[in-house]
N, C-alpha and C positions, 0 to 999 in steps of 0.2 A: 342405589342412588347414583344417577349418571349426571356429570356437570356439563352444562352447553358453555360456552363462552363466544365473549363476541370482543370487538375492538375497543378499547374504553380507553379512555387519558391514564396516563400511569400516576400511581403515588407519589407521595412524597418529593414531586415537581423533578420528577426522573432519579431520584436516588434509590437508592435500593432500602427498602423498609428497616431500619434503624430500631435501635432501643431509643426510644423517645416517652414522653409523661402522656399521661390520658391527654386526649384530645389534640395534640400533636397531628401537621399534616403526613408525618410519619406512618401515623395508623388510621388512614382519610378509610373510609369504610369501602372496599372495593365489592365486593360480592358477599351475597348470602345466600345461604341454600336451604330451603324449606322445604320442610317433609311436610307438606300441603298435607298428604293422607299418609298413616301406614296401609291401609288394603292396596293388594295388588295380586295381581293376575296370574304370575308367574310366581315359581320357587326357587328363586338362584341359589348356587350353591356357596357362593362368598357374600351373600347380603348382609349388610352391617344391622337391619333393625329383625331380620327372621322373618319378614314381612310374611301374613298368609291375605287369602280371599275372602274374607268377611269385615263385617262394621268392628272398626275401632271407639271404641268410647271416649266422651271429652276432648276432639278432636276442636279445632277452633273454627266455629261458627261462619257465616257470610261476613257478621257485623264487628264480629272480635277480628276476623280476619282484612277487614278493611282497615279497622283503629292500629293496627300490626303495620301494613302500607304506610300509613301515616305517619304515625312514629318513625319509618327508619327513614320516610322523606325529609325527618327536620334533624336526621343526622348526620348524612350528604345523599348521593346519588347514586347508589351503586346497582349494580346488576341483580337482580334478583331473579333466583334459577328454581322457580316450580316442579318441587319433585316428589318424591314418596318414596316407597309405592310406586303405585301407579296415578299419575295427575289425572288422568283424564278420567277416574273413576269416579273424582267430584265432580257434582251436575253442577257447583256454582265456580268450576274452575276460568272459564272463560269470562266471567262476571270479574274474578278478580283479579284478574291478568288486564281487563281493561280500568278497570280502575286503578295500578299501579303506572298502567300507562298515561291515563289524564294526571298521576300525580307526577309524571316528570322522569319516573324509573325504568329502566332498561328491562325489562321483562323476557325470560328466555324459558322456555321446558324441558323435562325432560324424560319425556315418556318412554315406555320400551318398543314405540311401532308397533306390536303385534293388535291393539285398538283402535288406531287412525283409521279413520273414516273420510269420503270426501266431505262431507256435513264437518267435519270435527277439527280438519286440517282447513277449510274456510273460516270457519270460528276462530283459531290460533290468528291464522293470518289478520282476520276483523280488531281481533281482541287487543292487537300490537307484539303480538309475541314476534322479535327478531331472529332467533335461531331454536331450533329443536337437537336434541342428540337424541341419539338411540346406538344403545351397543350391540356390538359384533362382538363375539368372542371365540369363533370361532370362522375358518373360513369354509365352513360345509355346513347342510345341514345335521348332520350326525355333531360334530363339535358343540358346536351355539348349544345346539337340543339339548344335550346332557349338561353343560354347565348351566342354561337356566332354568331345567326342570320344567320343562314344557312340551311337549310335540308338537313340532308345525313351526313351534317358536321364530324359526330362523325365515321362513320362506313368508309368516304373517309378519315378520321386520322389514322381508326387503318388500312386500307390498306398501306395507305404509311410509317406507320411504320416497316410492313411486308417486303414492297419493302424496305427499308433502312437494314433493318436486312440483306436480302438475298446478298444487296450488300456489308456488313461487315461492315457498317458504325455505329458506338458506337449514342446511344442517349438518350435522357432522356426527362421526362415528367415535363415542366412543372403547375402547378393550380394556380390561383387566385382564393382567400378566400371569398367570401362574407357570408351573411345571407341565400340564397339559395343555396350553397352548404357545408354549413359550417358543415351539419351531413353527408355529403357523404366521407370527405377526407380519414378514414380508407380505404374504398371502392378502391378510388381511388389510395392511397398507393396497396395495393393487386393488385390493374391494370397494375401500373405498375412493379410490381413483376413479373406477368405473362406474361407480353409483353416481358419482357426482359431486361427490360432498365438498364441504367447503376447510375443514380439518381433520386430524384423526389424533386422537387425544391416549394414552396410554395410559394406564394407573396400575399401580404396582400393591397387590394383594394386603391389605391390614388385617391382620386377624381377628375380628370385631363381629358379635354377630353369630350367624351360618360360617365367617370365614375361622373362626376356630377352631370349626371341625375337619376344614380342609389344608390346615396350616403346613401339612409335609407338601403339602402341594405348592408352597411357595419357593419362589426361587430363593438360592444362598444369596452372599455379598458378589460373590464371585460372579454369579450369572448376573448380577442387577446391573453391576459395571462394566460387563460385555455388552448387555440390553439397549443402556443409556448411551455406550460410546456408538453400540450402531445406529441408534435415534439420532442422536446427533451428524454422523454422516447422511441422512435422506435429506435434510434440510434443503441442501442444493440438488437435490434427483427429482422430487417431488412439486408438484404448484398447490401441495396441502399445507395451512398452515398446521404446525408440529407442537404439543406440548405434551410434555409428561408431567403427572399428579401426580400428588403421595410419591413422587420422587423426588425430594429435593436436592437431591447429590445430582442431578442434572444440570443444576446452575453453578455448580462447582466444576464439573467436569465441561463442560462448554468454556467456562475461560481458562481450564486449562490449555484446551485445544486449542482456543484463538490465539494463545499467547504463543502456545508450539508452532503457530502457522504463521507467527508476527502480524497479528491483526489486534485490536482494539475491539472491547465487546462496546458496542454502542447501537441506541437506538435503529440508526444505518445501516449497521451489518447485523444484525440480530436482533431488529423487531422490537416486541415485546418482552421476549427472554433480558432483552440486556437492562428493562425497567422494572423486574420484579424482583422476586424473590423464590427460594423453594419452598420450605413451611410456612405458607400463611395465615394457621391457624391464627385467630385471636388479634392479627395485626390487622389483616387488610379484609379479614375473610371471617364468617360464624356461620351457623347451622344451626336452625329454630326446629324442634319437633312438632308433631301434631299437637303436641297437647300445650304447645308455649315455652319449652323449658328450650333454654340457649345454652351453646356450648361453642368452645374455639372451633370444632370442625366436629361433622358427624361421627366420624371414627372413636375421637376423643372423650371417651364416657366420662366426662364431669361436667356436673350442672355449673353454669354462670350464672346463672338468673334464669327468672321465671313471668315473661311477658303478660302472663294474667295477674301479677300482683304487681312488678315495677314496669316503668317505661322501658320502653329501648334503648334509649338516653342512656340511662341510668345504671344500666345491664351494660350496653358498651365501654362506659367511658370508667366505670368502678370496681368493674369485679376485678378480683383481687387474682382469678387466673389468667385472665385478660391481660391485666396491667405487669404479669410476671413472666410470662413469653412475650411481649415487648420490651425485656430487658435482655439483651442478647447476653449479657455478663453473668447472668444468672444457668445457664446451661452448664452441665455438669458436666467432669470428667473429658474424653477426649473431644464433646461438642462444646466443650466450656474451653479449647483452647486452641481450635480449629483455627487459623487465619482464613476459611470460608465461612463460618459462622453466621456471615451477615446476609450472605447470598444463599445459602445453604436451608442452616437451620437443623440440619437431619429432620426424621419425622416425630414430633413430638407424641404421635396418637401409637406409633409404634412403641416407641424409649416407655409410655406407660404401658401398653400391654404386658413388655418384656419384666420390667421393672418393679412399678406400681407408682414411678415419679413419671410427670411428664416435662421434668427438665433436666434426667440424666441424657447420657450420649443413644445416640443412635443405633439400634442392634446389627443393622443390615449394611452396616458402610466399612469397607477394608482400607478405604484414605487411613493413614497416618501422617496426622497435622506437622509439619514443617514448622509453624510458632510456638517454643512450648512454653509463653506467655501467654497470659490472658489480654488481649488485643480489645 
């Protein structure tokens, strides 16, 4: 599951996402990420759902799929990032990407390239889709190949990057982190320099999935926080725009550096970083599966609801793990007394795999909190 992103209005009228009550512009609905299909083409070796190449069963229809659009249009406006799987294995994909767009929704994909067609990448473009990503993970073909269990995988990516380009379609690259590619990412930054792209997005290994089986393969605390603070130096090298996922210790670590360097984290000087947050599970961000069942973020295996029996309404603004990761107060332990907590978050999809809570501290973060009050 790769996230596209594109330029949106920030939340909570530029604050940084707060514990606020259901329906709060605190937790204004920023993006969603649907697993349109689980079939997919390839076998990665970190995939969160174990995706294979065959029919999924009870997947949601054209007509359940459009009542789905509907529903999150009358709960604001947010991005809605077409993924799986593979998107483009559904034949009624481009059917529903335009009809999120005549409802008003930012519509983005996220396919692996290795299927882009020029028929397929004209479709996207017709359909309204604003941005595609497609991951690198590798800056060879030998790397990419073995991490997503394919041959060819890498060189049928950078073709259908080409085909997206030719069709004007904006996209961006983006990698997951582990031990084995973890000295390539300069490489990989430079790649997608030359490609063209318009971001390069990083995301930092959840063990969820295929990625449990490769879990020594994740970097420590130590390597995360060397990783992030060199992300955060490309910011002025590069004309990519920069964000790291599933890292939310990056929105920690960026005002520390501003403050070290006497700057002010704002709008101004840092984009969008200075209007978000890191863990958006549940506040600003969910993840619908094939089959309707909602959760604060893909990684996070617990059901919220279930969009073939409640609305989407009803599923955002009530569930009880929704409405509990909008209480920043409620994080446990060293994330319960962080003075970054509010920017931060640690990763809650992580604190559960480690745990079995997904509101103790964070496993993968070596900060030790400066407040040792609850803030």
């Amino acid at each position: 599951m790769d996230h596209p992103h594109v330029k949106h209005p920030p939340a909570g009228q530029g604050r940084p996402q707060g514990a606020g009550h259901k329906g709060s512009k605190d937790n204004a609905i920023r993006l969603v990420a649907w697993e349109t299909t689980r079939r997919c083409n390839l076998r990665c070796k970190h995939c969160r759902a174990g995706a294979e190449d065959h029919h999924y069963p009870n997947e949601l229809d054209t007509k359940a799929s459009f009542k789905l659009l509907e529903q999150i249009a009358e709960v604001g406006k947010p991005i809605i990032i077409l993924t799986g799987g593979e998107p483009l294995l559904r034949d009624d994909i481009f059917d529903i990407a335009a009809y999120g767009t005549r409802l008003g929704l930012r519509m983005v994909m996220a396919p692996n390239g290795t299927l882009i067609t020029p028929e397929s990448a004209r479709q996207m473009k017709e359909s309204g889709i604003k941005r595609i990503s497609i991951s690198l993970d590798g800056s060879t073909p030998e790397s990419h190949d073995r991490f997503r269990g394919l041959e060819n995988a890498f060189d049928d990516s950078i073709r259908g990057i080409e085909i997206a380009k030719d069709a004007g379609l904006e996209f961006q690259i983006n990698t997951t982190i582990t031990k084995t590619n973890l000295e390539e990412i300069p490489k990989i930054l430079s790649l997608a320099e030359d490609l063209g792209a318009v971001a390069h997005h990083i995301f930092l290994l959840v063990p969820t999935g295929r990625g449990k089986y490769i879990v020594d393969s994740a970097i420590n605390a130590k390597e995360y926080e060397e990783t992030l603070n060199w992300f955060y130096d490309q910011k002025d090298k590069t004309p990519l725009q920069l964000k790291a996922t599933c890292a939310p210790h990056y929105y920690r670590i960026l005002r520390q550096r501003a403050k070290a360097d006497g700057k002010k984290v704002t709008f101004e000087t840092h984009g969008l970083d200075a209007v978000t947050r890191g863990c958006l599970a549940g506040t600003g961000f969910c993840f619908i599966s094939h089959v309707g069942q909602v959760q604060t973020c893909g990684f996070l295996d617990v059901e919220c609801g279930d969009i073939t029996k409640q609305t989407f309404k009803e599923v955002w603004e009530n569930s009880t793990v929704f409405n509990e990761l909008r209480d920043f107060n409620r994080l446990e332990n060293k994330c319960g007394i962080c003075e970054f907590k509010r920017v931060c978050g640690g990763c809650r999809a992580r604190a559960y795999e480690a745990t079995g809570s997904y509101l103790e501290e964070e496993p993968l973060c070596s900060y030790q909190p400066g407040n040792r009050r609850k803030s």
